[in-house]
C-alpha positions as CSV (number, residue, x, y, z in Angstrom):
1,X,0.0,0.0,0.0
2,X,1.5,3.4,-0.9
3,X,0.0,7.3,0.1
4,X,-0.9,10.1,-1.3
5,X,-0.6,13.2,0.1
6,X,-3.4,15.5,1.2
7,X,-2.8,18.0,-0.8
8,X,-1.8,16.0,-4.1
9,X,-4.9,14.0,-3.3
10,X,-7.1,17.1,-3.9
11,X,-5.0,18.9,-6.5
12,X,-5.2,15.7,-8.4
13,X,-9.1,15.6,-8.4
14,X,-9.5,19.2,-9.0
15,X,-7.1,19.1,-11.9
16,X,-9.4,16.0,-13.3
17,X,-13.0,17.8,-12.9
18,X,-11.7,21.0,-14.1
19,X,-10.0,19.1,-17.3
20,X,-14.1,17.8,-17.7
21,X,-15.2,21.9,-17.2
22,X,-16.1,21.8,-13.7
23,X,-15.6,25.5,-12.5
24,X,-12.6,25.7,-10.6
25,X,-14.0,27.4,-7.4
26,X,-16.4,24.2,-7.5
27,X,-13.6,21.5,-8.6
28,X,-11.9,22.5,-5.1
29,X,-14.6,22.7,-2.9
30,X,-15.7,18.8,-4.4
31,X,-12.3,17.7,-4.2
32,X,-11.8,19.1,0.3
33,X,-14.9,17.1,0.7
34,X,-13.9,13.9,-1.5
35,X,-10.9,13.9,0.8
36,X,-12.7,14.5,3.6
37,X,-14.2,11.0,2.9
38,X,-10.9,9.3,2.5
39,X,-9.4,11.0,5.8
40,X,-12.4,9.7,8.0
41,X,-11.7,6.2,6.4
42,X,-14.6,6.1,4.2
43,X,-12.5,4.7,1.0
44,X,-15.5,3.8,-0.9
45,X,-16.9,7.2,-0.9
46,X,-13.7,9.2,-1.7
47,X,-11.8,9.6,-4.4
48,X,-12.0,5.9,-5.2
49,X,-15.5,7.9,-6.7
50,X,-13.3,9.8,-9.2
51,X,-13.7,7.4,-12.1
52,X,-17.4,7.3,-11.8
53,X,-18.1,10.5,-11.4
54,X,-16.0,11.9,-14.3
55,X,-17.7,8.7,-16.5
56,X,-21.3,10.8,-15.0
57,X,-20.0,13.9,-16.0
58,X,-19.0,12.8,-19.5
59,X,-22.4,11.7,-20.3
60,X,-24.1,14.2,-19.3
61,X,-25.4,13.1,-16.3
62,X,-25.3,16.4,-14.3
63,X,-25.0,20.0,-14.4
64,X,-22.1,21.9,-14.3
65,X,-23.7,25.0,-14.3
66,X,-26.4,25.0,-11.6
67,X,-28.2,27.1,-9.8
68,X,-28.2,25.6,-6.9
69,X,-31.3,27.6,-4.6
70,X,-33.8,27.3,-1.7
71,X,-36.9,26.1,-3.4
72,X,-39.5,26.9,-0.5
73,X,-39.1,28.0,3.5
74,X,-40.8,28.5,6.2
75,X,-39.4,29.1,9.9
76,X,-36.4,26.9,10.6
77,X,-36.6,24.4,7.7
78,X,-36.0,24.9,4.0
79,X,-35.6,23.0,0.8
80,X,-32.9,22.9,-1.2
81,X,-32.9,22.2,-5.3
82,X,-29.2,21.1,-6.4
83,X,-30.2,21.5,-9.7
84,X,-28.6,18.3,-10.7
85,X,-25.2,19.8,-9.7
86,X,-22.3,17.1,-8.1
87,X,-23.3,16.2,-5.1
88,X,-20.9,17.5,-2.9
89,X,-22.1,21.2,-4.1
90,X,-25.5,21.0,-3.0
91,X,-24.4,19.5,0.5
92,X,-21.9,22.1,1.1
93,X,-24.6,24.6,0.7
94,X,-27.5,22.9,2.7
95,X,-24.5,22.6,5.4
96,X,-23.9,26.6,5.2
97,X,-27.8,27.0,4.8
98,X,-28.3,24.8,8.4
99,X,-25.7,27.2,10.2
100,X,-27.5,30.1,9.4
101,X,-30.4,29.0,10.7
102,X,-29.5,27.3,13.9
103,X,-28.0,30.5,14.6
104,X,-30.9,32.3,14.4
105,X,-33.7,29.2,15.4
106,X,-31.7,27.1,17.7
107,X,-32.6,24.5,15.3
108,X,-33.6,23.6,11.4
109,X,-34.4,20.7,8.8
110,X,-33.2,21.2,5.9
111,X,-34.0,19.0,3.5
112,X,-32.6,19.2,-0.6
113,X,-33.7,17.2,-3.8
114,X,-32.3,17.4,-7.2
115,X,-28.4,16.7,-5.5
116,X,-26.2,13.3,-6.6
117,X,-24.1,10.9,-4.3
118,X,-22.2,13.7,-2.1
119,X,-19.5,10.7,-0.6
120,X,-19.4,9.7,3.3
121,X,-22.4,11.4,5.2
122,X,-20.1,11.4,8.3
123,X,-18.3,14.5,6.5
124,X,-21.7,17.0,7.1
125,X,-22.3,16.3,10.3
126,X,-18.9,16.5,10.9
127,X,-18.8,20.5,9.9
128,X,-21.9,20.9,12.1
129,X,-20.3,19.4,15.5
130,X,-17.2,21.1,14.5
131,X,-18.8,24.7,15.2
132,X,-20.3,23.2,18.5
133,X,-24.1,21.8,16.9
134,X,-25.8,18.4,16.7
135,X,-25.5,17.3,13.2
136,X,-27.8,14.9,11.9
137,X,-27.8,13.7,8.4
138,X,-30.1,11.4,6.2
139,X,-29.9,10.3,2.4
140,X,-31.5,8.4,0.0
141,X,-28.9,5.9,-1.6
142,X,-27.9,6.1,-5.6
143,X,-29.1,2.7,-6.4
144,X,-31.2,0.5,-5.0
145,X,-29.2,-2.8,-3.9
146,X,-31.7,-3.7,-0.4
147,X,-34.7,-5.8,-1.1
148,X,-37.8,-5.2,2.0
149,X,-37.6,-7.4,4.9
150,X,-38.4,-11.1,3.2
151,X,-38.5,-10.1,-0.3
152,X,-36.6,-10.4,-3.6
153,X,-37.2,-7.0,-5.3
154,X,-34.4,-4.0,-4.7
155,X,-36.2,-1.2,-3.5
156,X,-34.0,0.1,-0.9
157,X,-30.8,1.6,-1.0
158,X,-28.2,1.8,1.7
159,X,-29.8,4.9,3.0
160,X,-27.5,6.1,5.6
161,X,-27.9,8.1,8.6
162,X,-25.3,9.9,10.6
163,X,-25.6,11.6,14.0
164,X,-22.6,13.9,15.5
165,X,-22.5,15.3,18.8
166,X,-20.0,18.2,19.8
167,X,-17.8,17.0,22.7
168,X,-15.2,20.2,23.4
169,X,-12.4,19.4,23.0
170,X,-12.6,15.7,22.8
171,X,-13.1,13.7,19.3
172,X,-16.6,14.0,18.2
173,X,-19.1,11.7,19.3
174,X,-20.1,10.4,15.6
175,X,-22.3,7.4,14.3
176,X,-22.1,6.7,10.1
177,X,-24.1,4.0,9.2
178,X,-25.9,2.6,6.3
179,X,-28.8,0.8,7.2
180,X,-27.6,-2.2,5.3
181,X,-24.4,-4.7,7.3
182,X,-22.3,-3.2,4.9
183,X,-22.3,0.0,2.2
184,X,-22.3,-0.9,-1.5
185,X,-19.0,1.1,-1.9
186,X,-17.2,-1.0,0.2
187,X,-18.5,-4.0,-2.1
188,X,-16.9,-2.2,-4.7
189,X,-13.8,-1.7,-3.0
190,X,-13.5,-5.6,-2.3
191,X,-14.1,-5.9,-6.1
192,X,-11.7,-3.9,-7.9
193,X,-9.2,-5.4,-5.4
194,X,-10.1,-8.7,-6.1
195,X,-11.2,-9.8,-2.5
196,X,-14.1,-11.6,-0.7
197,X,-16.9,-10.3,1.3
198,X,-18.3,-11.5,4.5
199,X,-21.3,-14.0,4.1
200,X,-23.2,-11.7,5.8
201,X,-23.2,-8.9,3.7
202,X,-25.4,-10.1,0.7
203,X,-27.4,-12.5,-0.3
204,X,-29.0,-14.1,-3.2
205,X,-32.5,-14.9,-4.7
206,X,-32.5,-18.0,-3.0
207,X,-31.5,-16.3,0.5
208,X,-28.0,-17.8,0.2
209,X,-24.8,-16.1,1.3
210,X,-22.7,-14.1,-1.8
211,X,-19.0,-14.0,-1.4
212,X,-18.1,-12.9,-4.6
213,X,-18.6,-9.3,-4.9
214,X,-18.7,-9.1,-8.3
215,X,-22.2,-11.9,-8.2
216,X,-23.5,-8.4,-6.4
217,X,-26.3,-7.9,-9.0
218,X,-27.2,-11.2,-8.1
219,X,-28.5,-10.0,-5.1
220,X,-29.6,-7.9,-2.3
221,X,-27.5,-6.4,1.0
222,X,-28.9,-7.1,4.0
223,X,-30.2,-4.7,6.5
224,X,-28.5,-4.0,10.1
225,X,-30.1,-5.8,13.1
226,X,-32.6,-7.9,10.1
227,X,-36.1,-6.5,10.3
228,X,-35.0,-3.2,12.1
229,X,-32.5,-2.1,10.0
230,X,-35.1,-2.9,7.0
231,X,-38.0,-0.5,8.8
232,X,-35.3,2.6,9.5
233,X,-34.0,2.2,5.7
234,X,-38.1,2.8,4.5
235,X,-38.2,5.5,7.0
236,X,-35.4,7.5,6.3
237,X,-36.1,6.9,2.8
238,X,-39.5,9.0,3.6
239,X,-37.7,11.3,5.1
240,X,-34.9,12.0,2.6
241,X,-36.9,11.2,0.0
242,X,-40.8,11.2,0.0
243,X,-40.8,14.6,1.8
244,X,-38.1,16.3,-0.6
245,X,-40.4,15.3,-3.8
246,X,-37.0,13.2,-4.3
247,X,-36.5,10.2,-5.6
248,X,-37.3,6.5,-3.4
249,X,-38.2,3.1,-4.3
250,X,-39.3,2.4,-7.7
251,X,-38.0,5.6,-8.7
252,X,-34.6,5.4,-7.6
253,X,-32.2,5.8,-10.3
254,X,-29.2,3.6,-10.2
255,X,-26.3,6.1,-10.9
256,X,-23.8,3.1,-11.4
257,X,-25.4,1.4,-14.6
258,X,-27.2,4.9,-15.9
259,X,-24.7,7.9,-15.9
260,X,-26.9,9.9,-17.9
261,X,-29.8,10.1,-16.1
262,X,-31.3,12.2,-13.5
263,X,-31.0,10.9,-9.7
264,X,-33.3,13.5,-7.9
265,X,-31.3,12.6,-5.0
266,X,-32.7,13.2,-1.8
267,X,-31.1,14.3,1.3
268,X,-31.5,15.9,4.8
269,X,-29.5,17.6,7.4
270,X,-30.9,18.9,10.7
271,X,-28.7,20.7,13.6
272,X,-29.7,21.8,16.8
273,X,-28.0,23.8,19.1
274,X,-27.3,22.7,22.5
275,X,-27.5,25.6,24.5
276,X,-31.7,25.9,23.5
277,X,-31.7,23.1,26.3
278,X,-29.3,24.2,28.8
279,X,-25.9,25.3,29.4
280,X,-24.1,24.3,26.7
281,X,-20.5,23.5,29.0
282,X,-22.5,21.3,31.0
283,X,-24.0,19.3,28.4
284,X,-20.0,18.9,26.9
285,X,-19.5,17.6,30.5
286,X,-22.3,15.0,30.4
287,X,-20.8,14.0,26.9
288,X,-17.5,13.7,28.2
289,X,-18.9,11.7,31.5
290,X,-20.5,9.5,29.5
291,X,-17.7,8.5,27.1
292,X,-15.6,8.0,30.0
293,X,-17.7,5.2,31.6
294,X,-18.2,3.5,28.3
295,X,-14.6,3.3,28.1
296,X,-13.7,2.2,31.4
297,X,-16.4,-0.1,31.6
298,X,-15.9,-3.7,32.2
299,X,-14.6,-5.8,29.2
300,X,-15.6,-9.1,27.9
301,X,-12.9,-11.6,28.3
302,X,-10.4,-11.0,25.1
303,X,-11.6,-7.5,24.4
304,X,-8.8,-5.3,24.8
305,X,-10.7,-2.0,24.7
306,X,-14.8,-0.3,24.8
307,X,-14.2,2.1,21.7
308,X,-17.2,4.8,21.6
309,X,-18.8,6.1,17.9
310,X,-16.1,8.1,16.1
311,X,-13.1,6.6,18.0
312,X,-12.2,5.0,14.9
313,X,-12.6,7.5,12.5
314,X,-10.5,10.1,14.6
315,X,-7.9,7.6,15.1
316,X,-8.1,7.3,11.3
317,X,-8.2,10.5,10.5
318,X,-5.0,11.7,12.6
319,X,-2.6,9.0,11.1
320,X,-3.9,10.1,7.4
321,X,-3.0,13.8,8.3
322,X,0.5,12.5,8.9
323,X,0.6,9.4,6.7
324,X,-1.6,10.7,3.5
325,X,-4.7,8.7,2.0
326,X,-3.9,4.6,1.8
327,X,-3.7,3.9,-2.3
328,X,-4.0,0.5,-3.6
329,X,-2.1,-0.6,-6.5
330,X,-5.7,-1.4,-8.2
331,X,-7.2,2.2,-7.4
332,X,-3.9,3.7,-8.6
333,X,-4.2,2.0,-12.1
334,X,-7.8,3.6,-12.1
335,X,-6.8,6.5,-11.0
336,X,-4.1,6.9,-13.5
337,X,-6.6,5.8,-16.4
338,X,-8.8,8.5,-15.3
339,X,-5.2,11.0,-15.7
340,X,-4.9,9.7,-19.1
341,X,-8.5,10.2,-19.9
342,X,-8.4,13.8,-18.8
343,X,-5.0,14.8,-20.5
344,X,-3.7,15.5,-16.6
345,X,-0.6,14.5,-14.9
346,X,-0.4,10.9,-13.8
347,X,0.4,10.0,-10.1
348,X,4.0,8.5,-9.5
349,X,3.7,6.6,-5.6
């Protein structure tokens, strides 16, 4: 495994959407938050995305020029229309759009249609938490790979939900989960490298385990915790998607097999600021207290440590600051196919 750099990790992006007429100001605002993806450990959802995205971009798939606006508001919630832009655009603006009005509400909903896949959701929280807010984040998936509790037919998609909670100066308290045992990207990864996936991730028409991540259009992904995670993937689905007039079930647009077609994308962030319930120090203290007696709770025998929601990723994230974002050979071959493609410099590791 070889690293790349931070910074050549988001020069090299923007270079590539800006060679495919992304505006520049946009190319580097995609490519921070692509990063962003890979520094949390997300390495489905960053720039392991490049290739499809410029493949999306190519043929037509979204709009480089949008006008990315608030569609409707009332009060403290609004909705967003991305306008078919990359993903990570209209995210960046419902983020900017939620911090404007938890500073005037104490908190907001705002929910966007119209957007594309915007990478890891733990990224938008993360910004939220960051200036001292609750961040709560909900999408509808790009593709349907989830069939309902029981059934055959793909009408879910991962649909992921993450939840972020301010904790001074201690890492952020931070949950990013799909609602499925395992994210799609993350079959993909195992793919392209060649690898096996769990037996618990997918299964088949027959209800029999896949291994083989590239039988995944065989099959569907199964849901966390079996019914339950089924029921929270169809509510957040209403949630990010009925009530944005975005796209859910049947009308989910697999962006992976049709790059030219419209997503409609639906997505949702809500933040709340703690100090609407109290004093906001003491709350950080209760935080605090409570990650404290998780930690130093009682282990099972053979479990070396309690780790808390986020551990991992800020772990993660401080080696990669130092270290640089992991590269397998496999992603650097696509990668460098994507370089070729643009007419850009290819990456030497």
């Amino acid at each position: 495994m070889k690293y790349l750099s931070i910074a050549d990790a988001e020069g090299f992006i923007a270079s590539a959407l800006e060679a495919e007429k992304v505006p520049a100001a946009d190319a580097k605002i995609i490519a921070n938050l692509m990063v962003q993806s890979d520094l949390a450990g997300a390495d489905g959802h960053g720039i392991f995305r490049l290739p499809a995205y410029l493949k999306r971009i190519r043929a037509g798939g979204v709009n480089l020029q949008p006008n990315i606006r608030v569609e409707r508001e009332q009060g403290a919630t609004a909705l967003i229309n991305g306008d078919n832009a990359l993903g990570h655009l209209v995210m960046n603006r419902a983020v900017e759009l939620a911090l404007e009005k938890v500073k005037q509400h104490s908190v907001c909903w705002i929910g966007s249609h119209f957007g594309n896949h915007s990478g890891a959701a733990s990224v938008y929280v993360r910004k939220l938490a960051e200036q001292g807010y609750i961040g709560i984040y909900m999408a509808v998936g790009n593709a349907n790979h989830m069939a309902p509790w029981g059934g055959i037919d793909l009408l879910l998609s991962t649909n992921p939900i993450a939840i972020a909670v301010p904790a001074g100066k201690e890492p952020i308290v931070l949950l990013d989960i799909a609602t499925t045992v395992a994210a799609y990207g993350k079959v993909k990864v195992a793919a392209q490298k060649g690898e096996s996936i769990p037996d618990d991730w997918m299964i088949d028409k027959q209800g029999k385990p896949i291994t083989d991540p590239k039988r995944s259009a065989e099959g569907s992904l199964l849901p966390i915790g079996g019914y339950k995670g089924y029921g929270l993937a169809v509510m957040i689905g209403l949630l990010a998607g009925a009530l944005n007039n975005a796209a859910v079930g049947k009308g989910t647009i697999d962006f992976n097999a049709h790059h030219d077609l419209v997503t409609n994308t639906g997505q949702t962030i809500i933040a709340v600021d703690p100090s609407a319930f109290g004093n906001k120090d003491d709350f950080i203290a209760r935080v605090i207290e409570l990650v404290n007696d998780l930690k130093s709770s009682t282990t099972l025998p053979g479990v070396k440590e309690i780790r808390v929601p986020g551990e991992g990723a800020a772990k993660t994230m401080a080696e990669r600051q130092k270290l640089g974002i992991p590269v397998s050979p496999e992603l650097l071959d696509a990668l460098n196919a994507c370089a070729r493609e643009c007419g850009i410099t290819s990456l030497v590791l």
